[in-house]
Every structure is written in structure tokens, then in C-alpha cells.
BARO-355161 format. One record per residue (C-alpha): residue in one letter; x, y, z; residue number from 1. Coordinates in steps of 0.001 Angstrom, whole numbers, plus 500000, padded with zeros to 6 digits. Example, Ala and Ser with C-alpha at 12.3 -4.5 7.8 and 13.67 -1.06 7.14 Angstrom:
BEGIN
  type      xx      yy      zz  seq
     a  512300  495500  507800    1
     s  513670  498940  507140    2
end
This chain:
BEGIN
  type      xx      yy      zz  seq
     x  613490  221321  742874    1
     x  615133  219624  740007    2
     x  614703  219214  736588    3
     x  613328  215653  736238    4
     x  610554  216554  738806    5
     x  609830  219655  736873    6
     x  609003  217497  733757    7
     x  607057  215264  735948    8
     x  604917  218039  737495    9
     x  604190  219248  733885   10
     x  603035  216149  732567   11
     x  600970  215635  735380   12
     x  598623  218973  734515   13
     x  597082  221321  736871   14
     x  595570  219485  739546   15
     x  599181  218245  740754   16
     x  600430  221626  740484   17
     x  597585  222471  742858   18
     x  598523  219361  744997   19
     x  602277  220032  745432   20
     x  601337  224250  746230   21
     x  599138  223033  748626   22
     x  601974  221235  749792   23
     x  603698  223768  749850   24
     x  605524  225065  753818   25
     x  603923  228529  753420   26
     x  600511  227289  752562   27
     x  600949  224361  755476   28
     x  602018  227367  757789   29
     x  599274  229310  757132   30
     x  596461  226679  757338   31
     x  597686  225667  760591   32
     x  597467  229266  762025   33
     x  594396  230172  760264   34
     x  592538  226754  761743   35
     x  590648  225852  764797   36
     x  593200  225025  767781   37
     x  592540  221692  769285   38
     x  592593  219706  772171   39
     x  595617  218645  771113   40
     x  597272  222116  771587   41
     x  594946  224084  773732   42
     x  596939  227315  773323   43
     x  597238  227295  769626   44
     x  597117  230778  767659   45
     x  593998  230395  765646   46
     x  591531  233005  764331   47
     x  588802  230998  763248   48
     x  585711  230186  765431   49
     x  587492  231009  768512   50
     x  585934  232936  770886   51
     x  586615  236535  772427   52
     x  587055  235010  775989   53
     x  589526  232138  774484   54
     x  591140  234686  772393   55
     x  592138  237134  775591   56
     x  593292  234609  777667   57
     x  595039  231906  775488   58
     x  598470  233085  776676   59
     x  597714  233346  780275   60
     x  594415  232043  781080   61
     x  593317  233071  784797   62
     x  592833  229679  786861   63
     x  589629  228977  788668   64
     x  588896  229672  792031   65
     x  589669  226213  794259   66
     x  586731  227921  797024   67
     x  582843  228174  796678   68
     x  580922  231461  797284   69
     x  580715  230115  800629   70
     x  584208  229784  801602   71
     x  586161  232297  804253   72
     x  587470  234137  801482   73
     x  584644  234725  799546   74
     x  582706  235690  802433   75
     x  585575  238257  804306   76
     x  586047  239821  800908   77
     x  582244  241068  800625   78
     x  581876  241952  804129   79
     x  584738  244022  803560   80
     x  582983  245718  800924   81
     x  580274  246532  803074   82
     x  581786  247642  805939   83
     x  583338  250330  803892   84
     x  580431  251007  802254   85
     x  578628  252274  805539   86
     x  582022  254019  806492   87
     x  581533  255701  803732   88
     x  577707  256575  803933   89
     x  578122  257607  807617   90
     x  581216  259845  806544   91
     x  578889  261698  804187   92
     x  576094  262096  806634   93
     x  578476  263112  809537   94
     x  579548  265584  806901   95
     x  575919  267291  806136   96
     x  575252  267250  810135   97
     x  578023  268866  810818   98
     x  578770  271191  807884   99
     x  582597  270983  808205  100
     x  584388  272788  805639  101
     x  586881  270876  803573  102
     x  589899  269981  804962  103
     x  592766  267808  804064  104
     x  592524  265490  806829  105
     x  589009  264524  805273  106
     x  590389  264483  801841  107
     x  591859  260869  802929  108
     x  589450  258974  804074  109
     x  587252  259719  801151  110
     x  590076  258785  799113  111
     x  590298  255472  801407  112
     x  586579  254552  801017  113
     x  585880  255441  797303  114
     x  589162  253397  796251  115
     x  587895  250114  798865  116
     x  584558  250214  797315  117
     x  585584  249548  793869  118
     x  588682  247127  794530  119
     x  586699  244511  796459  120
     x  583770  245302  793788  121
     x  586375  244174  791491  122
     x  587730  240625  793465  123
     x  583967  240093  794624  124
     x  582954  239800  790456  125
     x  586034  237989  789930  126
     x  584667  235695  792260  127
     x  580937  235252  790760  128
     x  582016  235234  787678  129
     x  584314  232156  788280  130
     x  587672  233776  787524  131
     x  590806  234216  789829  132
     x  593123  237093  790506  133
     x  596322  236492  791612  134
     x  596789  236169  795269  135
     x  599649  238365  795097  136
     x  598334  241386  793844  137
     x  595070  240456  796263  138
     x  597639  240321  799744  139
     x  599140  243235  798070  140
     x  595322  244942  797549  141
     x  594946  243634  801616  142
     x  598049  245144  802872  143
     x  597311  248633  801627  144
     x  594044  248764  802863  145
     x  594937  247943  806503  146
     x  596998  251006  806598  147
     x  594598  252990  804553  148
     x  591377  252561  806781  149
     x  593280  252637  810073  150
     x  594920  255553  808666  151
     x  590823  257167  807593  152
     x  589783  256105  810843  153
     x  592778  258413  812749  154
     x  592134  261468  810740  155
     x  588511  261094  811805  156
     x  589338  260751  815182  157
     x  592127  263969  814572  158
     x  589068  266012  813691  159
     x  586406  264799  816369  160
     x  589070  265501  819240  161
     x  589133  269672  819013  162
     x  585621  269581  818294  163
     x  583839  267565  820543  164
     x  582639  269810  823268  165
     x  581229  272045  820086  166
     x  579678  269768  818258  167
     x  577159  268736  821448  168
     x  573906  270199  820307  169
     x  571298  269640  818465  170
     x  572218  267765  814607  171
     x  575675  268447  815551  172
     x  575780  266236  818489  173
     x  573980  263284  815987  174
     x  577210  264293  813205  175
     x  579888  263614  815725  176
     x  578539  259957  816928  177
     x  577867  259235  813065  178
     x  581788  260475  812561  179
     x  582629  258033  815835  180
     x  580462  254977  813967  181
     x  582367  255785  810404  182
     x  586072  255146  812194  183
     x  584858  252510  813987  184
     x  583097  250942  810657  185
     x  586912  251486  809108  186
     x  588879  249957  811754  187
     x  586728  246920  811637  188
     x  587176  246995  807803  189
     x  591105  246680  808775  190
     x  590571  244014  811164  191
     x  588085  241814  808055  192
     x  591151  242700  805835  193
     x  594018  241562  808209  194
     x  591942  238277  808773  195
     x  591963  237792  805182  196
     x  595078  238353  804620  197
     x  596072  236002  807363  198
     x  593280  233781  806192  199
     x  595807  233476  802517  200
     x  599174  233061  804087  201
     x  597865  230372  806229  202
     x  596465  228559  803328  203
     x  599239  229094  801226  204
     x  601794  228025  803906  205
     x  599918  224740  804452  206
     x  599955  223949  800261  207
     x  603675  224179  800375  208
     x  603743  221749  803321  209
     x  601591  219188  801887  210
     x  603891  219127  798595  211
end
């Protein structure tokens, strides 16, 4: 600053010495973080009446789901949910019947079902509550569990087969067909994830053909 404007800024008294600090780049820095972002600049770093939801995803805000809760997508994701939801239940049950001790090739597909029953949870909130994974780490999600519940539904199958003639009486004979209806329940989950998964490329595929 030079001299002459120092003598005027004296002369001038307080209130332009407030004007020019206000002035000031630090103090125009620092309102402009410390105020509301605008339309103007939507991902503006602000502090000020902004809310938690705004604040989490101004750098990367999740886009909207293009589908209604009655598309395909929407509606193979939940059935896939419940279809390992019963594999599951019938697992357990089969399980009581038949009093099997534990055994690694069970440890899987109760790995398998307790894992698929909180992922599509997960995509089937995402879904009510208007939000949008990517469809990357969903195929990905898809993918996995295709050789996951086929993979549940052959160690079920790898137990039933020795056992089968012995477990013909009585609650045991009920534990066995409940053990047939949980792999069956899991390959069908497989065959409601592959047609999702299908279901994506396909629509994904006929984007980048329109463009």
C-alpha cells in the first residue's frame, strides 16, 4: 500500500478502515467459504445452513435411480432377497430335523445366506430411499453371488448324497427334503441373480448404442 493512501485512509477515520479490512482477500476468502453455497455453484464448501445429507455428498453426490419400484431391477433384486431368505430358514430347520453336527461343508452356505441377506437388504433401501449404487460394484455384488449360492447349494447336495438312505425315517426323512428345498431355493437365487445381471449389461449395452 503506499504512502499517499495511508494518509487518505487516516483521514477518512474508522469506518473506512473497517471498509477497506473488509475488503480485505482474507476476509473475502473466508466469507465466501463460511456462506451458503448457491445455485450458482452447487458444490460449494460452505458450513452454514447446509445440511448433513448435502454436506456428505457434495463431492460425489449418488445419482438417482432412472427405474421405479416397479421396474425389472427393482423387482429381481427383492425376490432375490427372499429367495435366500427361505434358503436360509429351511437350512436351519433341515439342521434341527436332522441334528447334523457341524461340519465345514455347512459352514459355507451359512456364510452364503447370512452375507445375501444383508447385501440385497442394502441395494433394496438404496432403492426406497431414492439413492443409487454404482452398477459396478452391484454386477460385481451379482457375480459373486452366482458362484456363492450354486456353490451353498453343492455342499448341500455333498452332504444329502451319503446320507440319504439314513436319513428316511421319521423327522429325519422331513430334514432331508427341507435340505433338498434349501439348494433348490439357492440355485434359483443364482438363476434371479444371473437374470439381473444380464438384465444390467443389456441395458447398459443399449445406452452406449443410442449415444
Amino acid at each position: 500500500m503506499s504512502l499517499p493512501a495511508v494518509a487518505e485512509e487516516d483521514c477518512a477515520g474508522p469506518a473506512a478502515a473497517a471498509a477497506a479490512a473488509a475488503r480485505s482477500p482474507y476476509r473475502m476468502l473466508m466469507r465466501s467459504i463460511s456462506d451458503e453455497p448457491t445455485s450458482e455453484s452447487p458444490y460449494a464448501t460452505g458450513y452454514r445452513r447446509v445440511s448433513i445429507s448435502a454436506a456428505l455428498h457434495r463431492a460425489d453426490p449418488p445419482p438417482k435411480y432412472a427405474t421405479s419400484l416397479c421396474s425389472a431391477a427393482f423387482l429381481l433384486k427383492l425376490l432375490q432377497l427372499v429367495l435366500t431368505t427361505a434358503a436360509a430358514a429351511l437350512l436351519a430347520e433341515g439342521n434341527g430335523l436332522l441334528h447334523v453336527p457341524a461340519s465345514p461343508k455347512l459352514i459355507f452356505p451359512h456364510v452364503t445366506y447370512t452375507a445375501y441377506i444383508v447385501i440385497p437388504s442394502v441395494i433394496v433401501l438404496s432403492y426406497l430411499l431414492g439413492q443409487k449404487m454404482h452398477e459396478m460394484l452391484i454386477r460385481l455384488v451379482l457375480a459373486v453371488g452366482i458362484v456363492m449360492h450354486v456353490s451353498a447349494a453343492v455342499c448341500a447336495g455333498a452332504e444329502l448324497r451319503p446320507n440319504w438312505e439314513q436319513w428316511s425315517e421319521g423327522s429325519l426323512h422331513l430334514g432331508r427334503w427341507l435340505w433338498v428345498l434349501e439348494a433348490l431355493m439357492a440355485l434359483a437365487a443364482a438363476t434371479v441373480q444371473a437374470a439381473d445381471l444380464a438384465t444390467s449389461l443389456t441395458l447398459s449395452y443399449r445406452r452406449a448404442a443410442s449415444l
